[in-house]
N, C-alpha and C positions, 0 to 999 in steps of 0.2 A: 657450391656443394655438388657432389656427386651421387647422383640417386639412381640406382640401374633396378630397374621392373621388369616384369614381362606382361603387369598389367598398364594397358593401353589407357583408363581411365584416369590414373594418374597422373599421366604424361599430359592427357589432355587437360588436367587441372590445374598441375604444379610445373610444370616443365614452361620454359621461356626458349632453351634451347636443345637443340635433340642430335644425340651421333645414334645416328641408325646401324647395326653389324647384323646382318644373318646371311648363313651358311658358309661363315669367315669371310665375305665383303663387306666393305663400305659403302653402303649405299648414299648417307647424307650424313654430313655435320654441319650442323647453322641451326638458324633460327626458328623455331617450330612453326609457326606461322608461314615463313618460306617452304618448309618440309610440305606441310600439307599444300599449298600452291602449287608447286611442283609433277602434282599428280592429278587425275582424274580418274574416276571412275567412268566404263565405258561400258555401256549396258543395252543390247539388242538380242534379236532374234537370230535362227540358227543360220537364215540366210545372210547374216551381216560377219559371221563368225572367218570367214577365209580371208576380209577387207582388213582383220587387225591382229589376224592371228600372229604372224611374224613379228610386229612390233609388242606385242602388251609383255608385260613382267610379269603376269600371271595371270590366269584365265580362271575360273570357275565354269564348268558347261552344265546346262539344266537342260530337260526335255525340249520345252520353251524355248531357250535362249542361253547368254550368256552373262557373267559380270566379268570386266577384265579392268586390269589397271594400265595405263600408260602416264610417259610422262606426257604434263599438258601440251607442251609443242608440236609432240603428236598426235595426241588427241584433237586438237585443234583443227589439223591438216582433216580429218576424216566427215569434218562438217562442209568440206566442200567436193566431197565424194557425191557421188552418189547413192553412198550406203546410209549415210546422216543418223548414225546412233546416236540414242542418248548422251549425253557427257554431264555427269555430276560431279559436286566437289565431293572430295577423301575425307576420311577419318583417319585418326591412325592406327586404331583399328582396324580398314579397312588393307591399307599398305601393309600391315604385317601380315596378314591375311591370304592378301594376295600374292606378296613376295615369297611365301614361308608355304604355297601348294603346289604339287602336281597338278595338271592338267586330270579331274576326272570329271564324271559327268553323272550328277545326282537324281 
């Protein structure tokens, strides 16, 4: 069955596999489970913001700090930085989110 949403909660309910498209890329098609694996959310302060800037797929900037996504592999690498942000798992909410903003600063 083919079910195309724009809402993310469904996805996380009903969906088993996920083809990701926004702004006409391909970001994933597979497994929804794998999809969200894939990413991390990557969340620190403003001093941590220049260590991931170049890698994340999308940034969120606050006064505080920042939320960005990367894929895990990179994320990974960044825990033996010396910058050592947060790394939490994704939603997929979160991934569209992130994928689907501009860089602004709230």
């Amino acid at each position: 069955m083919l079910f195309s949403t724009h809402i993310t909660d469904d996805l996380e309910h009903a969906a088993d596999f996920i083809t990701y498209i926004a702004g006409g890329r391909l970001h994933y098609s597979g497994l929804k489970d794998e999809f969200e694996d894939s990413f991390r959310l990557v969340k620190g302060g403003p001093e941590q913001l220049d260590a991931i800037a170049g890698r994340a797929l999308g940034i969120h900037r606050y006064t505080t700090g920042f939320d960005a996504l990367m894929h895990t592999s990179a994320a990974k690498k960044l825990q033996s930085d010396d910058t050592n942000p947060a790394l939490e798992p994704v939603s997929i909410d979160d991934i569209v989110r992130l994928t689907n903003t501009k860089e602004e600063e709230r």
